[in-house]
N, C-alpha and C positions, 0 to 999 in steps of 0.2 A: 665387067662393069666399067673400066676405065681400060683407055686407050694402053697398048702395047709400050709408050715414050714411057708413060713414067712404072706402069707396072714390072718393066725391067729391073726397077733396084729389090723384088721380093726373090729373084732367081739364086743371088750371092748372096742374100741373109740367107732365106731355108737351104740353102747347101751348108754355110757355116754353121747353123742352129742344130742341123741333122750330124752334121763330124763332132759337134762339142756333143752333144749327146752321147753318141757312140764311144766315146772315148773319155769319158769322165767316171770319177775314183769314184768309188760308192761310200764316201765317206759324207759327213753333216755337209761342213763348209764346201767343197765344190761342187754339189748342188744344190746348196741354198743361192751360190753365186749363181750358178748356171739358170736357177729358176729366174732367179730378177731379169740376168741377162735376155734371156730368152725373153720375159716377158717386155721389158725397156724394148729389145730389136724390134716385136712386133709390132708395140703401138706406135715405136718412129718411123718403121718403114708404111703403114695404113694412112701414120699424118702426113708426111712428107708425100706420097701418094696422091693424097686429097688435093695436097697445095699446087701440086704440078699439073695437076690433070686442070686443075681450076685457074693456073698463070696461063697454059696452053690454050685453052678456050678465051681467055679474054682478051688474048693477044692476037686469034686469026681473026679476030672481030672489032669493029669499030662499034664506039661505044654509043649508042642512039639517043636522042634527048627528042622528041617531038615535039614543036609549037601552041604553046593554047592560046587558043582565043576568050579565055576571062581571066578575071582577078580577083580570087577567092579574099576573103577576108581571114585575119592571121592575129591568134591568142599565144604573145610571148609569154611564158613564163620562166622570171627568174628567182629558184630557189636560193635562201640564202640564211645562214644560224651563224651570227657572232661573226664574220668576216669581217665587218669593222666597214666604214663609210669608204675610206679610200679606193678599195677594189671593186663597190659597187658603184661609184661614182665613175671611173673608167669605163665599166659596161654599159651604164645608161648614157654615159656621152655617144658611147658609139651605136647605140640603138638608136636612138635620135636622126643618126644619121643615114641611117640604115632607108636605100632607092627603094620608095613603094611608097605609093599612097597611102599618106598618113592617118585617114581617116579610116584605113580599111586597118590599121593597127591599134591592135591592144595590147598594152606591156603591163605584166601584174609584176611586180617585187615582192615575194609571198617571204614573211617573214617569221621563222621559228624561234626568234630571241629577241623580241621585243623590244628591239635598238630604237628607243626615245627620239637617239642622234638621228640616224638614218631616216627615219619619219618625219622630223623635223625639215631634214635637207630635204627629202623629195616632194613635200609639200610647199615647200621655199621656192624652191629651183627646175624643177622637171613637175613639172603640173600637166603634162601629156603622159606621163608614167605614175600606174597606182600603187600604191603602199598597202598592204592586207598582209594582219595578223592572224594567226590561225584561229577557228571558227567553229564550226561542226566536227570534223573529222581532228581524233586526239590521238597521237602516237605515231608509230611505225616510221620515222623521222624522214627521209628526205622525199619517200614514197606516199606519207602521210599527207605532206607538207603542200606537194603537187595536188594531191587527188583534191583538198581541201579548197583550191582555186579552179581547180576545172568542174570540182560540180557543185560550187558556189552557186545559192539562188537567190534570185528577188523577184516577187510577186509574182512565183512559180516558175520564170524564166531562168535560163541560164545568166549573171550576173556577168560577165566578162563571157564577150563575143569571140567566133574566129571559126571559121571553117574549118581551118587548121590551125596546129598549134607547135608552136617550135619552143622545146626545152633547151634552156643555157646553164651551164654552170656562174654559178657569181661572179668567176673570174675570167670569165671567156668574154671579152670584147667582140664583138660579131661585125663582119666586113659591109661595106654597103650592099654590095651583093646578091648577098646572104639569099635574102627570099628569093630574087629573081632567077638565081642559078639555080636553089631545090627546088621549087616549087614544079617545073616540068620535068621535073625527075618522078613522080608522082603521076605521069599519066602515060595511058599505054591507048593508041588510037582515040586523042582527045578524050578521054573520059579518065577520071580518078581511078586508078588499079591497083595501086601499092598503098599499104597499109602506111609504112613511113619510108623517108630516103635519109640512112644518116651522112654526114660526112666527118672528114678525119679531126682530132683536136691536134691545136700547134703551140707554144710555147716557149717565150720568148724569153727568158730570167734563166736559160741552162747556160751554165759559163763554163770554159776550157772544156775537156774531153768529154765525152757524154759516157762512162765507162758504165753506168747503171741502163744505160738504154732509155732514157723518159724519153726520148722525143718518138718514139715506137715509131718508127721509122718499117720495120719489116710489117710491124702488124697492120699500118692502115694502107702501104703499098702495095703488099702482097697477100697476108690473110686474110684480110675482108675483102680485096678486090679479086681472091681465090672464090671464095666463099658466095660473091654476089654472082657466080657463074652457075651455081647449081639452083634448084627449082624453087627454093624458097628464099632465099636471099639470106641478107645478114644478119645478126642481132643488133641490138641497142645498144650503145655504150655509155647515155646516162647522159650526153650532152651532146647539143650541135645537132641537134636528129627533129626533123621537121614533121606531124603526125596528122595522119587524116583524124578530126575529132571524132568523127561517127564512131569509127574503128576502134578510138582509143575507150573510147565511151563503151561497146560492144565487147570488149572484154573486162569491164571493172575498172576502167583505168590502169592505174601504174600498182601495178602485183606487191602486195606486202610478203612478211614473211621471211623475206631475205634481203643482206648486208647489200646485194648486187640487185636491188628492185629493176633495173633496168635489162640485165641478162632475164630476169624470170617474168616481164613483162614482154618480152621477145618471142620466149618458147612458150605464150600463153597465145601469141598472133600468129606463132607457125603452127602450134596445134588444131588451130581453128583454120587453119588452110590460108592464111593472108599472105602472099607475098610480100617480101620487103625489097628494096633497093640498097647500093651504094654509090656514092657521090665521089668519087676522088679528089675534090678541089677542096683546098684549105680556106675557107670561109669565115673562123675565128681565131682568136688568139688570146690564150691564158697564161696561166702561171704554175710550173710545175713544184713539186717538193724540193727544197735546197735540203734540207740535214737528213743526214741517213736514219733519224729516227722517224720521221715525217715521213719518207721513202716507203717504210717496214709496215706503220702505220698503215699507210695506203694498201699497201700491195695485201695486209692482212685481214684486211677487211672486203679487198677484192676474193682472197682465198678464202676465207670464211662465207662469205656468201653465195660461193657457189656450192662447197658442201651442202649449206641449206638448203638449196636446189635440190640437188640432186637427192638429197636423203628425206624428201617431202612428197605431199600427193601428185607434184606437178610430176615427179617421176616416170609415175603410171600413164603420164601421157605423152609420154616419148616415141610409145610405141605407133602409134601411126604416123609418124616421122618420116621421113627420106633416110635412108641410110648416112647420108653425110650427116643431115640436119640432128641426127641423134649420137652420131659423132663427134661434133661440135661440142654440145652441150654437156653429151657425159665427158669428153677428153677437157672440158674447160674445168668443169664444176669437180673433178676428181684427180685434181694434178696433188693435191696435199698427199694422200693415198700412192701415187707412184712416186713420190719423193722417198717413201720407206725403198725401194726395189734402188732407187738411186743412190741412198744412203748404206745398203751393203755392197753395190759396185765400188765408193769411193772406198768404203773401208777394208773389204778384202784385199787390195794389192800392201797395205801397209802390216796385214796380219800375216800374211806369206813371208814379209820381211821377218819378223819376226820366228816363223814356225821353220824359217829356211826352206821354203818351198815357193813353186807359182802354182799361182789360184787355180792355170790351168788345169792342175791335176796331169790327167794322163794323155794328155796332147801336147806333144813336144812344138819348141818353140819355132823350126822351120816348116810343119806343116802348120801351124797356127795363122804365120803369117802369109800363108799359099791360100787358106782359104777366108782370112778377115781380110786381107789388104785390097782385094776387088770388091767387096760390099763397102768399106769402106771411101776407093776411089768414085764410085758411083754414087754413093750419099753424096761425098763434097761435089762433083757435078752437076747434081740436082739443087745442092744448097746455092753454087755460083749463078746458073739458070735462072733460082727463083730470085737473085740479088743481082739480076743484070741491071735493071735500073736503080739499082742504091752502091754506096759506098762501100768500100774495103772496110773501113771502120764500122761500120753496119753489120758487115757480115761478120764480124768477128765478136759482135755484143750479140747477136743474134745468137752465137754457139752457147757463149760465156751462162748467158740467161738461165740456161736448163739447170747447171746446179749449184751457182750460185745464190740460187732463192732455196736449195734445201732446207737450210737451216729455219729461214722463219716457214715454208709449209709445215715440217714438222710441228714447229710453234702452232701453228692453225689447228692441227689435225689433232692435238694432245685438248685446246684448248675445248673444240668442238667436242671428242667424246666428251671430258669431263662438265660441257655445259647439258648434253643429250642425258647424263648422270644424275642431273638436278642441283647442278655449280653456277647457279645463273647470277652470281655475281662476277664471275671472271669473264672482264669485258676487255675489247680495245679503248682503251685510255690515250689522248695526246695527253705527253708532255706539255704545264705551261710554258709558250714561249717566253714568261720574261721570269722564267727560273734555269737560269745559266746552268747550274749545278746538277738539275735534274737532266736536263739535257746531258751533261758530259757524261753523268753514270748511265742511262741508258742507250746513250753512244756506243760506250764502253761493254756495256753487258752484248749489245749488239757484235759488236768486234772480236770478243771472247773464241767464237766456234771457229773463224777462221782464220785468228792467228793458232788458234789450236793444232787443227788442222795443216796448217805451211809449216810450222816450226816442229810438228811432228813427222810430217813425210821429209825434211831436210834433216832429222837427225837418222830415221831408217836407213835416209839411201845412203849416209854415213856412216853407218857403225854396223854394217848389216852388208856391205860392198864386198863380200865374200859367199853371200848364201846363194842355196843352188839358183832359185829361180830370180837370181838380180835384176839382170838386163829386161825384161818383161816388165818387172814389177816397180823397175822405176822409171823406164817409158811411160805405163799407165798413171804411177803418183805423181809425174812430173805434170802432165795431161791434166789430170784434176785441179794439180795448184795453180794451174794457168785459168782453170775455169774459175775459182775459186777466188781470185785476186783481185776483178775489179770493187770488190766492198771493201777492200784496203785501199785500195791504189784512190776511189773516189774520194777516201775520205783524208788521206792525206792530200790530195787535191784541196778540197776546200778548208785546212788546216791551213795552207801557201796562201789563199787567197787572199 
């Protein structure tokens, strides 16, 4: 199915996979290891796969834009609950300014918390931009919030015009641009083709190192622009994403149901056979999470929403999917689930300290490294390949990512059974920002697993510097606390600042 380049790195995992097999104790702990392991090798070498075969195609090709000859008219909406006037008043200055005929624009400010303030101002001062409270449509919060504006009516008609319709986040400033670069993104031989075209989000308030990775740097350079090379194109990412209205109209709108309404309004346009597009040009510019509880927030409600995904009716319609395109969605929507297979790899090497043994079992440690060290050198190849156009520093938040977010998928995953249970009061909660205190304790609770963690693999490979399987087993804990570190390292980062 994929070319010979990048199907090369499956030749050194299945040899490694096939020797740790044949050589492994028949005891619990080295094949529960050996189970995860195996199971981790195979979905990284399938995604790593996907990624290469999808940078190799889009790199022997030049990227086609075709010319139109009209100008569709365009339904902004900007959802927005309690962000406070200042961050929307930044967005509407630059909508405003935003190259396109103004009369072909319509900008909604679709509001789900009834800011008096904000109403106030934009009937004051932006009198080209509409203020609308929610209406008809009650619930499902930012999926609600949208559908509520796009299929507004008046005297049977649609109330707010547009061909198309491009969703912003509150805090995304949009470039002049904007429209004139997606908009022929959208057409394939002069006519409308593509259901939508998103493009990257950028953000401007990350100060000193970016050790969490917010400015996703690998994701909008390489995984969606992997991704836009196979038959269906990308998904949605909830902002910056330009949409034919018919289209959007033809599947319900924007998909309830789930935390990630935008991921499951995607795999409602690829089951329905829509082609999607990607844009690689930075077009807006927002504001990412400063505090690591704000970070965990986010990223937990990105994880919880894909479980919903995946563990719903939209499920079942996976299956006539592209191979990729149901790869995607199940390997997005079920990362909480591989964190358990992640979470016995970090902890086996610290239990071998203790049992005075390596996890290996019965694979001594110079044929270990005769057959990990080439799947190994061929991973990092493939990982440099896919980060030729990004930063050293990129690649190395790119590795970090995978299990430094353990701890809260777990969180996600504990949270989701026990809501599937009948717990539907255990939600995501922000912290208020103007309670200092709550913030520091769940700073703090946040902090807990991974100084846990560091301060327990640095007293093993001390006090434990004589057992048989050492040298293994503190190469691999050493390897963990390196992945493990940028949620300390960020957060005394912003302690300095």
């Amino acid at each position: 199915m994929f070319p010979c380049i990048s199907g090369f790195i499956s030749i050194p995992c299945l040899f490694y996979i096939i020797k740790r097999w044949e050589t492994v104790c028949p005891y619990w702990l080295p094949l529960l290891v050996l189970l995860c392991e195996t199971i981790v090798l195979i979905f990284g070498m399938i995604n790593i796969i996907i990624l290469v075969e999808g940078i190799r195609r889009s790199r022997n090709k030049s990227l086609s834009v075709e010319p139109i000859h009209e100008t569709p008219s365009v339904l902004i909406i900007i959802p927005t609950c309690g962000e406070g006037t200042a961050v929307l008043q930044r967005t509407m200055d630059a909508i405003l300014k935003i190259d396109y005929p103004p009369h072909l624009i319509t900008a909604v400010i679709t509001d789900d918390c009834k800011d008096d303030d904000l109403q106030d101002l934009i009937l004051e001062e932006y009198p080209r931009i509409h203020y609308k409270r929610r209406g008809v449509i009650k619930g499902h919060a930012k999926a609600g919030n949208v559908n509520d504006t796009l299929f507004s009516l008046e005297n049977k008609e649609y109330k707010y015009n547009g061909d198309l319709v491009l969703i912003l986040d509150c805090d995304m400033a949009p470039y002049p641009l904007i429209l004139k670069t997606l908009i022929p993104y959208l057409y394939k031989e002069n006519k409308i083709h593509y259901g939508f075209v998103q493009s990257p989000q950028h953000f401007e308030n990350i100060q000193g190192f970016d050790f969490l990775g917010q400015h996703y740097y690998f994701f909008y350079q390489v995984v969606l622009r992997a991704w836009n090379e196979f038959k269906l194109g990308v998904p949605c990412c909830g902002t910056n994403c330009l949409f034919r209205r018919d289209f959007l109209m033809k599947v319900g709108g924007f998909q309830t149901g789930s935390l990630t309404e935008d991921f499951k309004t995607s795999l409602e346009f690829h089951c329905q056979g829509i082609p999607t597009r990607y844009c690689p040009e930075i077009l807006a510019c927002g504001f990412a999470p400063l505090t690591l509880v704000d970070f965990f927030n986010q990223r937990c409600r990105w994880a919880l929403g894909g479980l919903q995904i995946v563990f719903s009716s939209s499920f079942y319609k996976m299956k006539n999917l592209p191979f990729t395109h149901q790869w995607i969605y199940l390997f997005s929507g079920l990362s909480p689930i591989f964190s358990i297979f992640f979470l016995v790899l970090m902890i086996c090497p610290l239990l071998s300290f203790y049992i005075s043994s390596s996890f290996l079992c019965g694979l001594d440690n110079k044929t270990y490294f005769i057959y990990f060290t080439p799947y190994c050198l061929l991973y990092a190849l493939m990982l440099i390949y896919l980060h030729k156009k990004l930063s050293l520093t990129t690649l190395i938040t790119s590795v970090q990512e995978t299990l430094f977010m353990v701890p809260m998928l777990l969180r996600v995953l504990l949270v989701f059974i026990f809501q599937s249970m009948g717990a539907h009061n255990i939600r995501w909660k922000t912290t208020p920002k103007d309670n200092p205190k709550a913030y520091q304790i769940c700073t703090f609770y946040w902090l807990v697993p991974y100084i846990l963690y560091i301060s327990t693999t640095i007293a093993c490979i001390s006090f434990f510097y004589n057992s048989k399987g050492w040298l293994i087993n503190t190469i691999w804990s050493l390897f963990m606390c390196f992945q493990m570190s940028p949620v300390l390292l960020y957060q005394i980062q912003q302690c300095l600042v």
